[in-house]
LUMLUM-70805 format. One line per 4 residues: number of its first residue (from 1); their letters; for each residue x, z, y of C-alpha. Coordinates in nm, 4 decimals. Each point is the difference from the previous one (the first is absolute). Layout:
LUMLUM-70805
NUM) a) X/Z/Y  ...;
END
This chain:
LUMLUM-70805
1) xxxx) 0.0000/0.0000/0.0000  0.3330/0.0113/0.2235  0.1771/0.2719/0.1010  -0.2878/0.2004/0.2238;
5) xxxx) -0.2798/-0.0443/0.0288  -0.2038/0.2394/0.3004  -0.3678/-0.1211/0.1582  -0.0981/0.1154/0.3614;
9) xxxx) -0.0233/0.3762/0.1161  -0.3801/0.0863/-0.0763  -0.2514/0.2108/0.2753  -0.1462/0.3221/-0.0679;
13) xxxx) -0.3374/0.0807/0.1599  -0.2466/0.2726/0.0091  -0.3736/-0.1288/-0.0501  -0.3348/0.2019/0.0091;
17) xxxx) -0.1674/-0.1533/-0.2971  0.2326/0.1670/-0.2474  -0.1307/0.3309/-0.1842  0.1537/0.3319/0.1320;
21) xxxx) 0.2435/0.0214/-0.3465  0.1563/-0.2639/0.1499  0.0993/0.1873/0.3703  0.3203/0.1394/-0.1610;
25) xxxx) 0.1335/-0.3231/-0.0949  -0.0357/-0.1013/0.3387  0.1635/0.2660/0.1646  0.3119/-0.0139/-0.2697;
29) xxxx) -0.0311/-0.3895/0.1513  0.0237/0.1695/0.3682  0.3497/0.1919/-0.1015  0.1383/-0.3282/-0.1643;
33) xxxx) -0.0417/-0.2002/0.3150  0.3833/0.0646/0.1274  0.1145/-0.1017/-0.3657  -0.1678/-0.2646/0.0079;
37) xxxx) 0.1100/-0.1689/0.3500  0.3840/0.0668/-0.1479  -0.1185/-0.1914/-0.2827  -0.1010/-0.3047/0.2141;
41) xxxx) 0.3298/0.0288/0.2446  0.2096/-0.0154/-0.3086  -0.2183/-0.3256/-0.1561  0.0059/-0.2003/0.3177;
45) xxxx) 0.2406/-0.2320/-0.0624  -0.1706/-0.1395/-0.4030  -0.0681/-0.3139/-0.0590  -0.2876/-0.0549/-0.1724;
49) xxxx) -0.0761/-0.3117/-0.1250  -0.2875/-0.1009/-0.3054  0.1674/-0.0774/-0.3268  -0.1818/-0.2924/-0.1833;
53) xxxx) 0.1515/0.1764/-0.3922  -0.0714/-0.0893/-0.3430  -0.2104/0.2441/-0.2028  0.1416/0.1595/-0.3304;
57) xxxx) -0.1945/-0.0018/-0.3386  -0.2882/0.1857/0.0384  -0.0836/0.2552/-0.2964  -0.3194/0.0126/-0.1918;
61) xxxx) -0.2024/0.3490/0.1377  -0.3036/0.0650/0.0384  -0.1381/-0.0158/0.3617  -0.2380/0.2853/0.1374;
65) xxxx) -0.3430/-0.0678/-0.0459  -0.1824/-0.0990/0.3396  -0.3630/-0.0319/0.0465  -0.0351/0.0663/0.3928;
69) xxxx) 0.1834/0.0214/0.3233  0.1263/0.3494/-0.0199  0.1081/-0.0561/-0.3748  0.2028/-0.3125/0.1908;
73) xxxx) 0.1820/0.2361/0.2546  0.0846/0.2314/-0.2447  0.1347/-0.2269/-0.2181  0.2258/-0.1597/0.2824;
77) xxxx) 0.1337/0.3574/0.1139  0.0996/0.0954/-0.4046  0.1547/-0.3537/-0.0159  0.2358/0.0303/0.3254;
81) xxxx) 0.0825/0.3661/-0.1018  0.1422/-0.1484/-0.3244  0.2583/-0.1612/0.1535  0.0264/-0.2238/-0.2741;
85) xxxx) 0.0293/-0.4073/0.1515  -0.1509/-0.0951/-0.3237  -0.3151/0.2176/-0.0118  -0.0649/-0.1216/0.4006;
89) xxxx) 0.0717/-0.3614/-0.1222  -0.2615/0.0100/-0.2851  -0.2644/0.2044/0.2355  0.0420/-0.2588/0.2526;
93) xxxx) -0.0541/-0.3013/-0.2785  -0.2947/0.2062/-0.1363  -0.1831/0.1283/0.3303  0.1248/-0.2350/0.3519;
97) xxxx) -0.0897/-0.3311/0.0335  0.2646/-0.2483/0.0171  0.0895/-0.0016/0.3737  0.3403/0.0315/-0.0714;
101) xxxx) 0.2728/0.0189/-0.2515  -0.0465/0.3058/-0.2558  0.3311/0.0424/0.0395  0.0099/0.0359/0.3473;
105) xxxx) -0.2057/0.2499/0.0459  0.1222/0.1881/-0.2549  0.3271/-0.0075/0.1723  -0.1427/0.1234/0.3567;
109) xxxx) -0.1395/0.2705/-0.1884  0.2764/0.1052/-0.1192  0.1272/0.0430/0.3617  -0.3356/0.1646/0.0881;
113) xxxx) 0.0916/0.2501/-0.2828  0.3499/0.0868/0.0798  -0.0647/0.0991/0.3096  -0.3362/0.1769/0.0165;
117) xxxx) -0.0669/0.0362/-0.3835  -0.1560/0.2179/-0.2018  -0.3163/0.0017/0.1699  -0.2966/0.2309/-0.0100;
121) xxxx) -0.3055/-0.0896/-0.0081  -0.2374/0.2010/0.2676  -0.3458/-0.2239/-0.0013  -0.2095/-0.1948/-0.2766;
125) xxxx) 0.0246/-0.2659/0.2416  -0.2970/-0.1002/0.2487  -0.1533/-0.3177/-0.1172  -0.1262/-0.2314/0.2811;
129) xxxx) -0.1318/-0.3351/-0.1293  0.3006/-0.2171/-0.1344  0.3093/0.3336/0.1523  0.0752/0.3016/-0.1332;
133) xxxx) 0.1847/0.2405/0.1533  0.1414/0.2869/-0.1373  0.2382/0.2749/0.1935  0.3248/0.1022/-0.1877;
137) xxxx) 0.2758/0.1957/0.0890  0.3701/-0.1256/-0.0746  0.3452/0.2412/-0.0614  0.0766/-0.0103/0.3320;
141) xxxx) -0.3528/0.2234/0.0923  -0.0711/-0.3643/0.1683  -0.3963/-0.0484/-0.0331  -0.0704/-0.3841/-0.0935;
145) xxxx) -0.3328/-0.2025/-0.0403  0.0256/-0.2206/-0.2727  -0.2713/-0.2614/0.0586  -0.0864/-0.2314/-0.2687;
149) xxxx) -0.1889/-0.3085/0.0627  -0.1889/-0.0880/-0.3193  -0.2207/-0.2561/-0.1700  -0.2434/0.1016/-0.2291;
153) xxxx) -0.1634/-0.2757/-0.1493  0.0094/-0.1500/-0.2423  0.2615/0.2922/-0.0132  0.1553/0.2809/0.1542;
157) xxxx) 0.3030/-0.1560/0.1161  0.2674/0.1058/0.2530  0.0285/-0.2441/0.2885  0.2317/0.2017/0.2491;
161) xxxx) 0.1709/0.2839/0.0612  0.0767/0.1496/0.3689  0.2090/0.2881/0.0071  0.0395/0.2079/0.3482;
165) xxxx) -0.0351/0.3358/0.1884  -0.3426/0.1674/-0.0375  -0.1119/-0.0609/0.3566  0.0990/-0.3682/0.0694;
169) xxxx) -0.2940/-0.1065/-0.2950  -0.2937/0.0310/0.1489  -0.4007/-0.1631/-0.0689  0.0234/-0.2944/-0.1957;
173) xxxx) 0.2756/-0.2815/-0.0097  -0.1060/-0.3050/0.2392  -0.1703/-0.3081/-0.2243  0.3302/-0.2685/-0.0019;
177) xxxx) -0.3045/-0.2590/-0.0912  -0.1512/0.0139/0.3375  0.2942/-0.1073/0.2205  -0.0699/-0.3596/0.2264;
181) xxxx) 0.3083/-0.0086/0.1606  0.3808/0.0985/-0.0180  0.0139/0.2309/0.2215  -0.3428/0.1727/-0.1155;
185) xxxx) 0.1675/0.0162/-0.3810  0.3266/0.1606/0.1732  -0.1893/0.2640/0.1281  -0.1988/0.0567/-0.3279;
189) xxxx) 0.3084/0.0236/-0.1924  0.2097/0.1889/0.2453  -0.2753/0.2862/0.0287  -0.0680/0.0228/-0.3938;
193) xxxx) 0.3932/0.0498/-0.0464  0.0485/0.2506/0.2817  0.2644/-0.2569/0.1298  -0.0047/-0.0045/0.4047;
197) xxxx) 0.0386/-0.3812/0.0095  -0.0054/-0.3283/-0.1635  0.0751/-0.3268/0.0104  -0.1446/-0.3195/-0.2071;
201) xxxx) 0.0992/-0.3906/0.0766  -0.1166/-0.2747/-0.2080  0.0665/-0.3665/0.0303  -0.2685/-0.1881/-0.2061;
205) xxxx) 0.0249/-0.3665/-0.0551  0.2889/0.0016/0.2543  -0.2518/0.1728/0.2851  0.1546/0.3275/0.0704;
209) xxxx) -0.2038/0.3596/0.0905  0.1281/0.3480/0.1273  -0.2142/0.3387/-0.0218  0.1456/0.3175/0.1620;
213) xxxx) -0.1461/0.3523/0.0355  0.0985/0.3655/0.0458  0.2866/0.1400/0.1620  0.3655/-0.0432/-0.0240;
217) xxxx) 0.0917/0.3978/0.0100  -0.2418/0.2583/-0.1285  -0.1589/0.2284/0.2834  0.0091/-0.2835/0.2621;
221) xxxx) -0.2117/-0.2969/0.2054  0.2912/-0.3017/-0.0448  -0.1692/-0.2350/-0.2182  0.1301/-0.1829/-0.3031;
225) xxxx) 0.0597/-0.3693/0.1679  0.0249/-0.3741/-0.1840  0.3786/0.0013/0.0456  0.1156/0.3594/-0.0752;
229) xxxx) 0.2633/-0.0482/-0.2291  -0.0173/0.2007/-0.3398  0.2542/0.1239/-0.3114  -0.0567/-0.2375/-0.2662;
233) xxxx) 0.1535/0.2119/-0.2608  0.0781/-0.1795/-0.3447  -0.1547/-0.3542/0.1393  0.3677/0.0121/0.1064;
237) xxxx) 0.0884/-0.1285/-0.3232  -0.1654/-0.3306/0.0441  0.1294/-0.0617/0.3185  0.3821/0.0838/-0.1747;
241) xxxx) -0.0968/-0.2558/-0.3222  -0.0933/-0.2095/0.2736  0.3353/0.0026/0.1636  0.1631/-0.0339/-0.2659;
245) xxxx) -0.2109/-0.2957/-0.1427  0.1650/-0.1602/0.4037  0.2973/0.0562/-0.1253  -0.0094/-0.1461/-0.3258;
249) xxxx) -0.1168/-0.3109/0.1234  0.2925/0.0273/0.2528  0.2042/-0.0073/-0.2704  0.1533/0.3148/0.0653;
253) xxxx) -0.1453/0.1817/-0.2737  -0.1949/-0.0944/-0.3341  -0.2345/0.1674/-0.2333  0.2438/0.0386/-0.2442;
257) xxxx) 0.2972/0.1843/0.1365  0.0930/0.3172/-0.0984  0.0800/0.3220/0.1796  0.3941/-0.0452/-0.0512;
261) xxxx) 0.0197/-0.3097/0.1323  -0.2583/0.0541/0.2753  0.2000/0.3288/0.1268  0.3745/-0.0756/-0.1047;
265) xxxx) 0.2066/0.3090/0.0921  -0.2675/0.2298/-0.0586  0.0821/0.2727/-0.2961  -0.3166/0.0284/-0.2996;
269) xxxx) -0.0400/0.0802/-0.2916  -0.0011/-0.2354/-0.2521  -0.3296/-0.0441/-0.0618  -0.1027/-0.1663/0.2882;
273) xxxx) 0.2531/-0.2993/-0.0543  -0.2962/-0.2207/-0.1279  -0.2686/0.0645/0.2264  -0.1564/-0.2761/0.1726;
277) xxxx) -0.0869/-0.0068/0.3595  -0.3761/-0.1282/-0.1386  -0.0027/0.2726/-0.2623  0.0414/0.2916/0.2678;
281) xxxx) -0.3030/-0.1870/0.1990  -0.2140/0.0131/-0.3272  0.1392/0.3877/0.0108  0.1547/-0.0996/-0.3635;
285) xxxx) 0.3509/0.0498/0.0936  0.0171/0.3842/-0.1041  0.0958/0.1266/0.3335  -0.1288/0.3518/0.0738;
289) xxxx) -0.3070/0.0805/0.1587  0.1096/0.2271/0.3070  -0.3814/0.0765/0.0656  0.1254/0.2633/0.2683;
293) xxxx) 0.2457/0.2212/0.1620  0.0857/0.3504/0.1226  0.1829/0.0035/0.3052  0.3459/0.0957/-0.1672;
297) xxxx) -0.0395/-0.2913/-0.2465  -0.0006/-0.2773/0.3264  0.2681/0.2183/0.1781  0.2396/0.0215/-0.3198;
301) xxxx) -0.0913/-0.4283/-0.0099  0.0482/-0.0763/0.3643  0.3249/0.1996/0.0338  0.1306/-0.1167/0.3704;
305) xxxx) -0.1602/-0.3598/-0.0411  -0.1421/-0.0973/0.3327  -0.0800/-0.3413/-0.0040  -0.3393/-0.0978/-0.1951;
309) xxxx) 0.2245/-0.2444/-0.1843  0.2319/0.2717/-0.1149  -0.2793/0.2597/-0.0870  -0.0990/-0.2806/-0.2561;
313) xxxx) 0.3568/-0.0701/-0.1216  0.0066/0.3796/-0.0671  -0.3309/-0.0061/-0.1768  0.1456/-0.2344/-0.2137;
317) xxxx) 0.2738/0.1577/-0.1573  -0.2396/0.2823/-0.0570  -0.2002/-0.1834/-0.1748  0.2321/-0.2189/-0.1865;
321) xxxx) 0.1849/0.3225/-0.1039  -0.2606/0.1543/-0.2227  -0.1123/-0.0977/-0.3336  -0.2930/-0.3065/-0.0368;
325) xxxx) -0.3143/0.1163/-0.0690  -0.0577/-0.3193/-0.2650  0.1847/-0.3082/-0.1313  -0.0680/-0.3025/0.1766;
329) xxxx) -0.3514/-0.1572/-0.0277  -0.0569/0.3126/-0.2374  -0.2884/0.1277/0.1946  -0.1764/0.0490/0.3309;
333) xxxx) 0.1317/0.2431/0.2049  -0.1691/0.0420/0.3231  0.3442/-0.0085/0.2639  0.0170/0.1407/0.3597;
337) xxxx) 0.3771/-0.0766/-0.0563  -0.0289/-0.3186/-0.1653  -0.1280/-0.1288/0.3625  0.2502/0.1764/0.1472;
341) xxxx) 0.2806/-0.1865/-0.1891  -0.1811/-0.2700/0.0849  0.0371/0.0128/0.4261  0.3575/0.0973/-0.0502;
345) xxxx) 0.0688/-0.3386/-0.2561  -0.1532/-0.2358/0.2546  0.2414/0.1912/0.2376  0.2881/-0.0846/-0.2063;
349) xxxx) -0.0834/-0.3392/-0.0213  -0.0808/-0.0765/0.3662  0.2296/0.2846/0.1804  -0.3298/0.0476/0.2161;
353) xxxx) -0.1537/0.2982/0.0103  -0.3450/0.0605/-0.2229  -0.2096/0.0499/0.3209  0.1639/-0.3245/0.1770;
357) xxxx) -0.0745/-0.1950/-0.3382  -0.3565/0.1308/-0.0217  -0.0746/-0.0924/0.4270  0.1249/-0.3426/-0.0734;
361) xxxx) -0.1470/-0.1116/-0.3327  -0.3120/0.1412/-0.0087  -0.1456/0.1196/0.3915  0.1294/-0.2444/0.1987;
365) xxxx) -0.0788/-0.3266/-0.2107  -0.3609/0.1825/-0.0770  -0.0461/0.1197/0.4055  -0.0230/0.3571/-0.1144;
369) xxxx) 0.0453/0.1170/0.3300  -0.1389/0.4052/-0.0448  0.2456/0.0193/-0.3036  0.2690/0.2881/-0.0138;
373) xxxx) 0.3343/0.1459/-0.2307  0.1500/0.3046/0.0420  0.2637/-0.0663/0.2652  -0.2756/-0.1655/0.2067;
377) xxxx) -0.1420/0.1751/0.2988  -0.3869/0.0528/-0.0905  -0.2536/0.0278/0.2410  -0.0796/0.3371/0.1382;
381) xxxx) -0.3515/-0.0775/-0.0180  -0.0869/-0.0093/-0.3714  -0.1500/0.1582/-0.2875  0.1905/0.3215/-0.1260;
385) xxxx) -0.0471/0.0395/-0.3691  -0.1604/0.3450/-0.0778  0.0160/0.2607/-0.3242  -0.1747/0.3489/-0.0793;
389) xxxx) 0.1541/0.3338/0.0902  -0.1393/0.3154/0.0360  -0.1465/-0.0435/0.3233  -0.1635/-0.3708/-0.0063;
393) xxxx) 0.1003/-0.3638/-0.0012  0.4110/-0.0039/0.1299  0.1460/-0.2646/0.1910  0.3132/-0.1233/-0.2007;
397) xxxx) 0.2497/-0.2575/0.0468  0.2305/-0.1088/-0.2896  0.3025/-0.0834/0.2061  0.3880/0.0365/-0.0933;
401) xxxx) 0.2502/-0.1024/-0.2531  -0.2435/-0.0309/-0.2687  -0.1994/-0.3050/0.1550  0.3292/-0.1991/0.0339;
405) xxxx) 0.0985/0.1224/-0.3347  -0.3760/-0.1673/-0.1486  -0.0143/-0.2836/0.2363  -0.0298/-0.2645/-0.3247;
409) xxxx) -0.2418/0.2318/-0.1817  -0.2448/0.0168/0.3379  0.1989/0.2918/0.1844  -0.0225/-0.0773/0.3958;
413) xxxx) -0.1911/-0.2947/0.0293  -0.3169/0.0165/0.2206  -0.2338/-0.2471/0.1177  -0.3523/-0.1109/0.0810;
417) xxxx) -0.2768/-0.0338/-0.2202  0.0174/-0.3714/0.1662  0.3908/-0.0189/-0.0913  -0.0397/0.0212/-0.3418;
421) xxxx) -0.2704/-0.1677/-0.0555  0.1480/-0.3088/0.1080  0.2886/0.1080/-0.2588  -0.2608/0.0128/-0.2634;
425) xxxx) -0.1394/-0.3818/0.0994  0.3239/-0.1374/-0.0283  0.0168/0.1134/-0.3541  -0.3364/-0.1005/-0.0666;
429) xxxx) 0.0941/-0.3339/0.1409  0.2432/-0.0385/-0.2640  -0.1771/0.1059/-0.2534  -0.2761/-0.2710/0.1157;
433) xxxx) 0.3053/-0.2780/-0.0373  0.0774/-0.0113/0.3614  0.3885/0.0287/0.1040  0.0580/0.2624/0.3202;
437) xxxx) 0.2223/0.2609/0.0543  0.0893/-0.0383/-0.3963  -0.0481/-0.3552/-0.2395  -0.2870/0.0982/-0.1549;
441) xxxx) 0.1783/-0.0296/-0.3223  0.2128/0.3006/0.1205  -0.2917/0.2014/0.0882  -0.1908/-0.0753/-0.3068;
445) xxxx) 0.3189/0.1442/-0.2322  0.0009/0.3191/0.2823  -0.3437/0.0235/-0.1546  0.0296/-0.0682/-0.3557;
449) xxxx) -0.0437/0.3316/-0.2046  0.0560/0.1773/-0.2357  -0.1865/0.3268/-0.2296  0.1085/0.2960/0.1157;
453) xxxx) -0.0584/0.0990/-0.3633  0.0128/-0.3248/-0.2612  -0.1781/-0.1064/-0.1417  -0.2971/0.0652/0.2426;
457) xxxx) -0.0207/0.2025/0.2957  -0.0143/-0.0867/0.3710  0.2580/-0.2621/0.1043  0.2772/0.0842/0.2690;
461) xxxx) 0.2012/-0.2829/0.1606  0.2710/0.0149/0.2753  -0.1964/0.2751/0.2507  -0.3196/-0.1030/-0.0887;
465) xxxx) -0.2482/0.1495/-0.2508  -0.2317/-0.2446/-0.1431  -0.3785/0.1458/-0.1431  -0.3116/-0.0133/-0.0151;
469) xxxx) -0.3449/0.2873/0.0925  -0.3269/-0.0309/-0.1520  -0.1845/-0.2034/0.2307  0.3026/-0.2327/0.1747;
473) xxxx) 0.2010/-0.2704/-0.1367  0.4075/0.0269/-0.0312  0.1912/0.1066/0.3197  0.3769/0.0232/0.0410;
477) xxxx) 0.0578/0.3511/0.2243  0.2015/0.2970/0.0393  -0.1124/0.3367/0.1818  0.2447/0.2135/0.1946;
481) xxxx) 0.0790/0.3794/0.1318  0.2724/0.1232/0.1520  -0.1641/0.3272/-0.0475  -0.1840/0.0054/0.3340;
485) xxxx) -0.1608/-0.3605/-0.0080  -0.1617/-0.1565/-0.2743  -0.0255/-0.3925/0.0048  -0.1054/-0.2928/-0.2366;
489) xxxx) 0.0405/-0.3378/0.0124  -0.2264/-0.2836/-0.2295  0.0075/-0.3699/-0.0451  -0.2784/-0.1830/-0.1779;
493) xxxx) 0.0935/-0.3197/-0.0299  -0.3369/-0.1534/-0.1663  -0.1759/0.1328/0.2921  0.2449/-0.1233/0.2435;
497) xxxx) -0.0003/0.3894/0.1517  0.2548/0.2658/0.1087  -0.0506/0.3749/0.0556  0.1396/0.2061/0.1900;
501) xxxx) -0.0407/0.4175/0.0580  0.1621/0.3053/0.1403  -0.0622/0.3619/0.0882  0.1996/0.2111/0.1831;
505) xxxx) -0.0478/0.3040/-0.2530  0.1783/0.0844/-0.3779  -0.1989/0.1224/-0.2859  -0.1025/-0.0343/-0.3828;
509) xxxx) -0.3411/-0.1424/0.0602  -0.0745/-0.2802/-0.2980  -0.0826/-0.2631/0.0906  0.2314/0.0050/0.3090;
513) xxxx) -0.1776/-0.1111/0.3304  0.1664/-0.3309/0.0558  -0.1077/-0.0755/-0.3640  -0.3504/0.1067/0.0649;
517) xxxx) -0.0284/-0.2203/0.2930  0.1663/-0.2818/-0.1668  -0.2372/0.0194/-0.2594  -0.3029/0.0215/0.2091;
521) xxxx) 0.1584/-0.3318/0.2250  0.0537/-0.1936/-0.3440  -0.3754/0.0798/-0.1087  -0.1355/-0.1131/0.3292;
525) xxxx) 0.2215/-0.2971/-0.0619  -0.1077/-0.0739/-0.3426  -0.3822/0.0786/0.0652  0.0054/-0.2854/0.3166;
529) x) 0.1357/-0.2825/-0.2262;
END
């Protein structure tokens, strides 16, 4: 799973529709506060970003019987306090419908439960129509609502789960169904995900769209606007297969060079002397995952590096200096560090640095002019990405030696909803047989996947996840989260459509906002043609 793995600082709040047994937990909550802000100075600087994993073999057991709502909850709280990956795997393939990978989820739950688990269960659960919401209390003294939006016929089914501090759930979860325009579904998905902003493009049949709403920093008036830029989190990764595909057709690179001749002079161990520069991008090159960092790991890295470009180098020898994680092509590894050997290669082989590369072969020939990296100067007016602590929604910026460290796997790179939706039409271009920024040819191998777990399984290509939801056809996507942010990105090339959506707020909610409203756009879509 990588080498840490930490979520996002939860809130604690006292609520009046609790029973009085429940007053003491809440003041033992009350003495924990100062704790608890030392806990979130310390986590400041993790990057959190979605791994897309394989699932293991899941054992035969016998699942709880449920016959009602409640029975559901409970069943859900004894399955997280397990902390078993394979019982949440086969209660997700048993009881949630298929919004997203089993294994996914089971892996963001496993996050969930490091941090907060083992829960205790403090309500039945209130049933309201198709939600259930049920008040639990994690090891922290941290009071949660765990609300459960559920389907019950033909059968009781699990839809969604949104997991967040007691008093930021309140009434019923806005209808995504009823939306007319972008801006209108922003809001809607925004306020049911207790995220203070959002923003949602869409270019359909080459006409584009841009829907704003909230606020940019929690507990003030300055609106969300179309061109605030945004952290795009692990939709980095297609933007650094997409440099890289520039390169190859430069002739600089090719898909089949390995890491030793790609980075001659660099130290590694030998088991990295066959890995392919298109292997890493299919994260089948073995490299570690480096989900996250404590603040001694990136100082121990960084040493006296200043320059981005030397932060990288440094990164590299790090990571070339431990011990692959698989044999090449063995299996799929999901790789924050993969992309990072990625920038620094297509450093190598220009002498330019990763940020230059990525400003002139992708933003300027695609007129992203609201797009960002790290050593850019970002607008002071923009939205701040937000996580829980004790005493509400934070402000937080992910800024430092980190975000130059993960600028190939998405670290530091901000831009419009706008921005990178034009990104996302130039691959759907290619896809569509058109030559652009990339030969189509180019783009469609950059899309070309493979099963995260052969034979079957989703298919991964380079930076781009390729699946299909009950209800849409195929889309090539990726989400992001740099831990504060949480972004996705979808092409559907049938439809001739791309999707794009971010909120300015971290979190565990399944499905993930952007993929909620990129699932309610691609409905629309479908239900018009």
């Amino acid at each position: 799973m990588g080498r840490l793995k930490i979520s996002y600082p939860q809130q604690r709040q006292s609520t009046g529709d609790l029973n009085q047994a429940n007053k003491a937990t809440s003041d033992k909550m009350e003495s924990n506060c100062q704790d608890r802000n030392q806990l979130m100075r310390t986590h400041r600087t993790l990057l959190s970003i979605i791994a897309l994993l394989v699932s293991p073999a899941v054992p035969s057991q016998a699942m709880p019987e449920i016959k009602s709502p409640r029975d559901l909850i409970h069943a859900l709280v004894g399955t997280l306090n397990t902390n078993d990956e394979t019982v949440m795997v086969r209660f997700i393939q048993k009881w949630n419908l298929p919004t997203s990978p089993a294994s996914e989820r089971a892996r963001r739950w496993m996050n969930l439960v490091r941090e907060g688990g083992p829960f205790t269960l403090i309500s039945d659960g209130k049933v309201t129509g198709d939600e259930v919401d049920a008040f639990v209390v994690d090891k922290n003294a941290t009071r949660l609502v765990f609300r459960l939006h559920i389907e019950s016929k033909p059968n009781l089914r699990m839809v969604g789960l949104q997991i967040a501090p007691a008093f930021t759930v309140e009434g019923a979860a806005p209808d995504l169904g009823k939306w007319t325009t972008l801006t209108q579904l922003a809001s809607l998905v925004a306020k049911k995900h207790g995220s203070p902003g959002m923003g949602i493009a869409i270019i359909e049949n080459g006409v584009p769209q841009i829907g704003v709403a909230g606020i940019r920093v929690v507990k003030s008036h300055d609106q969300v606007l179309p061109d605030d830029v945004w952290s795009i989190g692990s939709i980095g990764k297609s933007i650094c297969a997409t440099v890289i595909g520039r390169l190859i057709e430069m002739h600089k690179l090719s898909w089949g060079e390995t890491l030793r001749t790609a980075l001659p002079g660099y130290p590694m161990h030998g088991g990295y002397d066959r890995v392919t520069l298109e292997q890493i991008m299919h994260h089948r090159g073995g490299i570690p995952a480096d989900l996250g960092f404590h603040d001694q790991e990136i100082r121990r890295i960084v040493g006296s590096a200043k320059t981005v470009t030397d932060i990288r180098s440094k990164y590299v020898v790090d990571i070339l200096s431990r011990r692959p994680e698989a044999s090449p092509n063995e299996r799929f590894i999901y790789s924050n560090a993969g992309y990072a050997l990625l920038s620094h290669i297509a450093e190598m082989a220009t002498g330019e640095s990763y940020e230059k590369l990525v400003r002139d072969l992708v933003f300027k020939p695609l007129g992203m002019g609201h797009s960002y990296t790290d050593v850019d100067s970002l607008p002071k007016g923009r939205p701040k990405g937000h996580v829980m602590s004790p005493s509400g929604l934070v402000a937080q910026d992910m800024t430092g030696p980190m975000e130059s460290m993960m600028s190939g796997a998405g670290g530091g790179m901000f831009m419009s909803v706008g921005d990178l939706a034009k990104f996302g039409q130039a691959h759907l271009n290619g896809l569509r047989g058109k030559d652009g920024i990339l030969k189509s040819a180019t783009i469609k191998r950059l899309h070309a996947g493979t099963p995260e777990q052969p034979p079957g399984g989703r298919l991964y290509a380079c930076g781009w996840g390729i699946e299909s939801l009950p209800g849409l056809e195929t889309f090539h996507g990726h989400n992001g989260s740099n831990g504060t942010m949480r972004s996705q990105i979808a092409i559907f090339p049938n439809a001739n459509l791309v999707v794009v959506a971010i909120v300015n707020r971290g979190g565990e909610d399944e499905p993930a906002p952007g993929l909620e409203a990129m699932m309610a756009i691609a409905r629309r879509s479908a239900a018009k043609r």
